[in-house]
Structure formats: structure tokens, C-alpha cells
N, C-alpha and C positions, 0 to 999 in steps of 0.2 A: 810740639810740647816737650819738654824737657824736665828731666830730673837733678837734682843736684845732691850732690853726697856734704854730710856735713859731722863734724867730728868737734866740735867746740863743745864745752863744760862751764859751766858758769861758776868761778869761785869767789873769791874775799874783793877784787877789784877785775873788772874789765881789762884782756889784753890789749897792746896797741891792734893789734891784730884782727880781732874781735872788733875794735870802735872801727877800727878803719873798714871791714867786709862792709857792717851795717849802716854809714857812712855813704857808701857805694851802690848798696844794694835796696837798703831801706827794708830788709830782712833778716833774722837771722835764727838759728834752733839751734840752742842748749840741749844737749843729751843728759837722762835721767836727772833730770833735777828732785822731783820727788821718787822716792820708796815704796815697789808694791804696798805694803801695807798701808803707806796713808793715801793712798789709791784706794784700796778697802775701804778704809774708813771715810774717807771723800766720798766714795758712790753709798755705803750707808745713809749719809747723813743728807745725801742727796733725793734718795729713796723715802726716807721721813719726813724732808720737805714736803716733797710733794705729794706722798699720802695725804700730810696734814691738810694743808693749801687745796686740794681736791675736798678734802669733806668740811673745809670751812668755808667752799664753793667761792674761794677767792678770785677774782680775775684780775687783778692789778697788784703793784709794790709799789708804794711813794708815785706812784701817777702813771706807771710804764705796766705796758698790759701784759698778761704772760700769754704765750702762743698755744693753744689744745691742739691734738690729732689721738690718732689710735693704735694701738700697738694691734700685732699679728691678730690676735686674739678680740679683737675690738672694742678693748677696754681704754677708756679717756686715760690718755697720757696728757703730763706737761712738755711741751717739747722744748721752752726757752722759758728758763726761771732768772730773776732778776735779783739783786739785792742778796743772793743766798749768806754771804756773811753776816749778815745782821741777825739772823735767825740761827746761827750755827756758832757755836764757838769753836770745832775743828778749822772751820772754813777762815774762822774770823783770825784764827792763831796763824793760817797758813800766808795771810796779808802782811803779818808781823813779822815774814821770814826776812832777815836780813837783806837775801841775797836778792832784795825789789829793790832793795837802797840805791844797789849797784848799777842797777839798770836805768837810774837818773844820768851817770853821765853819756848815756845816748841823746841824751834833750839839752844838755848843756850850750850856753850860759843862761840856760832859761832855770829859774828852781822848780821843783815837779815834785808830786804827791801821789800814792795809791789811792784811784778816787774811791773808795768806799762806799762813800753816800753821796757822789755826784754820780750825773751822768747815768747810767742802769747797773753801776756796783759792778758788785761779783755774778757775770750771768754764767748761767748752763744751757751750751745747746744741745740737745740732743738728737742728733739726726736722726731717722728711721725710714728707709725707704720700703715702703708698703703702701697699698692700695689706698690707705683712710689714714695717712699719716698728712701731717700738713705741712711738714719740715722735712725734705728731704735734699734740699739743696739752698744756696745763697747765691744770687744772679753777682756781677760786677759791679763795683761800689769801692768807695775810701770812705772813711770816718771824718771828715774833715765838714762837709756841708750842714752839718747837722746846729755847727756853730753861726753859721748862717742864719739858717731858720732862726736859731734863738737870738737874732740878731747883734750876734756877737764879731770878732774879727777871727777869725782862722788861725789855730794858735798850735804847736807842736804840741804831740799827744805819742804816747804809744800804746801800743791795743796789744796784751800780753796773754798768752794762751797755755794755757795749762791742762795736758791731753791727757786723756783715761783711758782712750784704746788705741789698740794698737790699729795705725791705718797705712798700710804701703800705698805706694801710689797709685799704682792698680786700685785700688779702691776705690779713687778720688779723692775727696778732702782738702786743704786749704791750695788753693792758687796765687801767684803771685805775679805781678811784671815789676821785674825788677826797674830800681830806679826811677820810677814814674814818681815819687815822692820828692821830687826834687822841679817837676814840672810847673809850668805856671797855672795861673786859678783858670783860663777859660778852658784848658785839659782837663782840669781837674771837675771842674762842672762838666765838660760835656763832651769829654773823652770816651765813652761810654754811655748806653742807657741805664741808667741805674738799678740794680735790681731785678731789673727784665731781661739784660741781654745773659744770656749765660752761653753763648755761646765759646767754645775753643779760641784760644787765641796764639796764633804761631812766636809769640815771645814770652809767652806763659811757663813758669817754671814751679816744680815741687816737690815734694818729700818725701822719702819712708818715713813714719813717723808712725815713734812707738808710745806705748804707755808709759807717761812719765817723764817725755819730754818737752820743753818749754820753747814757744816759735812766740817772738817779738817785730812786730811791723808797725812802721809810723803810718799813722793815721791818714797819709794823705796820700798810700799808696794803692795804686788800685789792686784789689786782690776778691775772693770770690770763693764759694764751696762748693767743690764739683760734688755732682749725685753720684752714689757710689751703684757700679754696677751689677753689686747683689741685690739681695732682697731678706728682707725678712731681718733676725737678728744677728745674721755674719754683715750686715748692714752698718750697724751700727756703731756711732761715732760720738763716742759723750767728750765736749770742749770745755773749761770753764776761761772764761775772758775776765780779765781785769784792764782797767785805761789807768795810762800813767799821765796825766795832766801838767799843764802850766795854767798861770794868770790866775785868774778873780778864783774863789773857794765861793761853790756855790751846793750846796748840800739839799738832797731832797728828802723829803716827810712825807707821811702820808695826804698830807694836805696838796700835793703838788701836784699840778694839771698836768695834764696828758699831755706831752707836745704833737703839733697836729700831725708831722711828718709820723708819726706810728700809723695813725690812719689810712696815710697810704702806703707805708710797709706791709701794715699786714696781707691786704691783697692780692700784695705781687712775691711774698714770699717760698711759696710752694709752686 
């Protein structure tokens, strides 16, 4: 397992530099892109979420279910919030930042959009490894099947991450094989057990990764969240994810069925 040092900035356009790493790698992390304080104000507004959402005893957004476990203390936490822009106007302004325009021409000649209201939005994971926590790790998996399910064709995407603490890699936290995003579809279905296998993989690579830096990976590359080796709240790993999409604009409401593949995520997620 391996680390890799990364030093790229995301500014006004993508370097050749920068298209070409990700290009190759089908990875890539932006340092500080946001500002402790709207970090602050990200984990506030994230905090009043899900106060609210807990005493409005909500368990779904537009048809995607949100994850519960327990914090040290054994108090109901949410540990994956869905849709959080829609309910946030900090969250909703941080989608408006320019610098996501930029990150279309990674998908190019495809045209591509911040899905907002596709797909699960703006989600928050919150990792916590603790006894009664039900999120503390992500098995191996791509984003790409899920287009399947919804009987669609497998269409470039990018799944963008926007990190709230600080995780070296000692800790765990996001995994990657580089390059696999370029593999054909029977790898990409059954290169892996989905979600289940988590185990170590000798071409697995990953990060220090601080508060405030931004990791972007195409959707159809296999990648994974290791369990972090603490416990308790040196544990803890708050992500928010946004997907950068191509094709059809398909928007969810609250009217929108559950798709069934949730049903067997939740089981195998913890």
C-alpha cells in the first residue's frame, strides 16, 4: 500500500499538467481549496441539519435513506446526510463556487453539471469508529453501476470530495487503484465484491489529507474508505461529496422512490 505526495491548487483553469495526472490516474487532490472558517461554518450548518432531521425523525431526502449509528456517548447520530444543499444556503453557495466549472474539463467532450438534485446531491459522510457507530468504513466499489440498476448506460461522472478533517493516512480514509477507471465493464462489475471486500490491496494508493482539501475521482474507478485505526473522536472523518454528471438531467423530489440497490447497501456498509 502506498502513499503519494500531491501538491496541485486548483485555480481559474486546469493545468495541462493537472488534466493529464488525472487522465492517467483517474485521481487527483487539490490542496486547500476551501478556508478554515467556511469549514466552520460547513460543520455548523451541518450540525443543524441534523439536529433538525433527528427531531423531525426524518429518515430519507427525495427517496435516498440517511444512514443512523451512535456516537461515543450513545447518542443517534446521522452518519450520511443526503441533499444537504438544498436545505443550507452556505452549502447551496459553496456549489456556486466557480472553481466546480473547472473541473468539467476532466469529463470532456461530454457537457457535465454539479448534480444537485440528481443522484444523492451534496452528501456528508461521517465516519466514526466506535462500538454502536454503523459507518465506519466503505468496502471496494466505483460509482458507475448504479447507472445500471437504473437501467441506464454507464456515462462519465466525477464523484468530488470536500474534506473537513484532517486525515493522514495512518488513519485511513479514502483508497484508490489508480487507473482502473479506464478498465472494461466486466472489471468494473466484478473486479471486486462490492462493498464487502475491504480488504488491503497491494496497488492501493493514498493520501495525507488535510482540512480543506479537495480529492476528485472518476466514477468508474475502484476506490474504498479504510477504517481508521483510532477510536472514538480522533476517529473521526467528516467528507462532503458532490457528482459531476453527463447525459439526461434527471432531478429528484421528495416523491422519488428509493432505488432498490440502497437496500442492499445499507446492510453491507458497516
Amino acid at each position: 500500500m502506498n502513499k503519494w505526495e500531491s501538491n496541485f491548487q486548483l485555480g481559474e483553469t486546469l493545468t495541462h499538467e493537472q488534466l493529464n495526472f488525472f487522465d492517467k490516474h483517474g485521481m487527483i487532490v487539490f490542496r486547500n481549496f476551501i478556508s478554515p472558517e467556511k469549514i466552520s461554518t460547513y460543520l455548523e450548518e451541518i450540525k443543524r441539519l441534523e439536529a433538525t432531521w433527528l427531531e423531525e425523525k426524518r429518515e430519507k431526502v427525495n427517496g435516498i435513506p440517511l444512514k443512523f449509528g451512535k456516537d461515543e456517548a450513545g447518542n443517534k447520530t446521522i452518519q450520511r446526510l443526503c441533499f444537504t444543499s438544498l436545505f443550507s444556503a452556505p452549502l447551496h453557495q459553496l456549489l456556486e463556487d466557480p472553481r466546480f466549472v473547472q473541473l468539467s474539463a476532466l469529463l470532456e467532450p461530454y457537457e457535465s453539471r454539479v448534480a444537485e438534485n440528481e443522484k444523492d446531491g451534496l452528501v456528508v459522510n461521517n465516519y466514526l469508529n466506535t462500538p454502536q457507530s454503523s459507518f465506519t468504513q466503505m468496502g471496494w466499489h466505483t460509482d458507475s453501476p448504479r447507472d445500471i440498476f437504473l437501467g441506464q448506460k454507464i456515462m462519465p461522472m466525477l464523484n468530488v470530495g470536500i474534506h473537513l478533517d484532517n486525515c493522514p493516512f495512518e488513519n485511513g480514509g479514502l483508497r484508490v487503484l489508480p487507473g482502473t477507471h479506464k478498465q472494461g465493464v466486466l472489471k468494473l462489475l466484478f473486479g471486486k465484491k462490492y462493498f464487502i471486500d475491504n480488504n488491503d490491496d497491494q496497488n492501493e494508493i493514498g493520501f495525507d489529507i488535510n482540512s480543506g482539501d479537495l480529492t476528485v475521482h472518476d466514477g468508474r474507478l475502484w476506490h474504498r474508505v479504510k477504517q481508521s485505526p483510532k477510536f472514538g473522536e480522533e476517529s473521526r472523518r467528516r467528507v462532503m461529496y458532490v457528482p459531476i454528471v453527463t447525459g439526461k438531467y434527471k432531478p429528484k423530489t421528495e416523491a422519488s422512490k428509493t432505488p432498490f440497490y440502497h437496500f442492499f447497501t445499507s446492510k453491507i456498509h458497516h
